[in-house]
N, C-alpha and C positions, 0 to 999 in steps of 0.2 A: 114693845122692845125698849130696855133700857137705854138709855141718850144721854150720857154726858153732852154738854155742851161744843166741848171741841174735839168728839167725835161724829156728830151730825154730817151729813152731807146733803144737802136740799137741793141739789141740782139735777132739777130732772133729768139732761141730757146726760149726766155720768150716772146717774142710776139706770137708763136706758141702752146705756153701754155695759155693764155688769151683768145685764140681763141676757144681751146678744151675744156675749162673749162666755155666759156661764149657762147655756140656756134648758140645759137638764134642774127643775124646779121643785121645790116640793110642795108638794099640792096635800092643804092640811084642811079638814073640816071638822067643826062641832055639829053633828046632825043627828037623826036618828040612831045612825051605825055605833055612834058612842064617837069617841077621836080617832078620827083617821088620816093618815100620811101616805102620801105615795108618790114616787120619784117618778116625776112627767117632762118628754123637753116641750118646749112651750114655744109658740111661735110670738114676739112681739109687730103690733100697729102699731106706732106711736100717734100717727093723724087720727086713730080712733079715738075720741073721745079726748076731755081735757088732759088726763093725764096717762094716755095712752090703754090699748086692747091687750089680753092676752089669751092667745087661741091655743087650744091641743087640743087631743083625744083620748081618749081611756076604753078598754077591753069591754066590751058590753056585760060580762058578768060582774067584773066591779062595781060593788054597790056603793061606792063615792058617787057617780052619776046620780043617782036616786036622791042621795042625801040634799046633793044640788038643785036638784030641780024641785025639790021640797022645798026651799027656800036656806039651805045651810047658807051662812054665812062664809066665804073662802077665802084663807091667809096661802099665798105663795113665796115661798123663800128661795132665794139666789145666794147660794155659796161664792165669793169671787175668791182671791190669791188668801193664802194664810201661812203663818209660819211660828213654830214656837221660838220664842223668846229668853236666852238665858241671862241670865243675870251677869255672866261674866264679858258678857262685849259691852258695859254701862262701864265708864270710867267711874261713875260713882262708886262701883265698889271695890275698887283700890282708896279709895277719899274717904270711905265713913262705911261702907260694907250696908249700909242700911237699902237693899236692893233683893227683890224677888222676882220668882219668874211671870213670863205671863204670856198669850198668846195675840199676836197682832192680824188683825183679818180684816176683810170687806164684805159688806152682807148689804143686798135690799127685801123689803120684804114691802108685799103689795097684798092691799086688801080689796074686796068687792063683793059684788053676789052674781054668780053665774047662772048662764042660760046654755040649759042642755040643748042641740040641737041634732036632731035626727034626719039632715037630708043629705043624700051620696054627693049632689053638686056642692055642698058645703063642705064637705070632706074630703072631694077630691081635691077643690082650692084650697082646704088645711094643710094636707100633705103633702101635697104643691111645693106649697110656699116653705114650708119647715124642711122638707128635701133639699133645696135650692138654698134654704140658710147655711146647714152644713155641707151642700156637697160643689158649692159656689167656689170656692178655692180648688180646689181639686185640679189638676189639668183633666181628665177624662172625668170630668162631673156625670155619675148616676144622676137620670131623672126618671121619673114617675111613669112617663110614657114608654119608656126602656122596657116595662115587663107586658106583655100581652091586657090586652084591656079587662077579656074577660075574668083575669086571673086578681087582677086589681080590684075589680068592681066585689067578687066573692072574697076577696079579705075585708073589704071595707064593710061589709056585714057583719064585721065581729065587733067594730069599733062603735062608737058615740062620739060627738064633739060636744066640745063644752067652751063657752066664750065669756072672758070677766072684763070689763069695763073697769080701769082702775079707778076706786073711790078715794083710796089712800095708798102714799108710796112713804115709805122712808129708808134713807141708807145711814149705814156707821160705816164709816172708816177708823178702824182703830190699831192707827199705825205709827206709834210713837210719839205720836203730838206730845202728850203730857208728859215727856221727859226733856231736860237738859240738852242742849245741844250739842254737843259733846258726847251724851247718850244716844241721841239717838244716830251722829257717825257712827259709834261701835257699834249699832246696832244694823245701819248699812252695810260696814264692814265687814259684820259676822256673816249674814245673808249669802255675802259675797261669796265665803267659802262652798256652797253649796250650789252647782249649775243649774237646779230647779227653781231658782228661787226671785228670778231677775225681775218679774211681775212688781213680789212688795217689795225689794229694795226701791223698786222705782218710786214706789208708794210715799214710802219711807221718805225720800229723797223731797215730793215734791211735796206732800203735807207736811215735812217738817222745816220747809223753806231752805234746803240743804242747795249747793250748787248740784248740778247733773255733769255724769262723768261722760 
């Protein structure tokens, strides 16, 4: 991934937060299959391993499995907040007009090599735990036990698990650092107008050393 300098984020616990919070992944491989992508949500360890586990499952006819357990090498990517960027909330371009658009986002992306595993107590503790991550908030939280056993155990015959040991992690945040300060208030500003968008203003706010409102 490209990396300016001062959009780097090295800190494992906010990339480990991007991850929890964004946890539909894309699960990318160079393998037999040729290139392949496919949108997984992913369960995080973090105590696993130095720079933390990441566990899911895929449809047993998808041939990403295969490619895995062949030895592919696997990039996972975490979409976090994004927002387009117009040129017109930068006071710069009332001052000199020399200003383009651009997009501001947060991304980590974790490498490793995964290990298929084919056992139903493996899979029921995947789906376990990735159930309880989304339905934990909930006041009536769905769990796993909720649906008859038998009926559980015969879905899980469709599935494979697949577990990656993080080798490598990096995040960008690229959220107005390299503009004016002054840029990057209109650039909190503009955000503002839109109720979706409170995530990167925050972003905004606190990479670009702004006060918080």
């Amino acid at each position: 991934m490209y990396q300016p300098p001062h959009f780097r984020e090295d800190d494992l616990g906010v990339q480990h937060a991007l991850i929890r919070a964004h946890p539909l992944g894309l699960l990318i491989t160079a393998g037999q299959s040729g290139l392949v992508a496919n949108s997984v949500p992913f369960h995080l360890d973090p105590d696993a391993g130095a720079k933390g586990t990441l566990r899911l499952h895929v449809a047993r006819p998808n041939a990403q499995w295969r490619d895995i357990q062949a030895g592919a090498e696997v990039l996972a990517v975490f979409q976090g907040a994004d927002a387009y960027v117009t040129p017109s909330w930068y006071k710069t371009k009332q001052e000199t007009g020399k200003v383009v658009p651009t997009w501001n986002y947060a991304i980590v992306q974790a490498r490793g090599v995964g290990r298929v595993i084919d056992d139903a107590d493996w899979l029921l503790a995947q789906i376990g735990a990735l159930t309880r991550q989304q339905e934990g908030g909930r006041q009536k939280p769905w769990a796993v036990g909720d649906a008859p056993d038998d009926f559980i155990r015969a879905q899980m015959k469709g599935i494979i698990g697949i577990e990656i040991e993080i080798a490598s992690i990096e995040g960008k945040w690229k959220v107005s650092q390299n503009r004016p300060v002054a840029d990057r208030e209109g650039v909190a500003a503009g955000l503002g107008e839109s109720s979706d968008q409170a995530d990167m203003i925050e972003l905004v706010r606190r990479y670009g050393g702004l006060t918080t409102e």
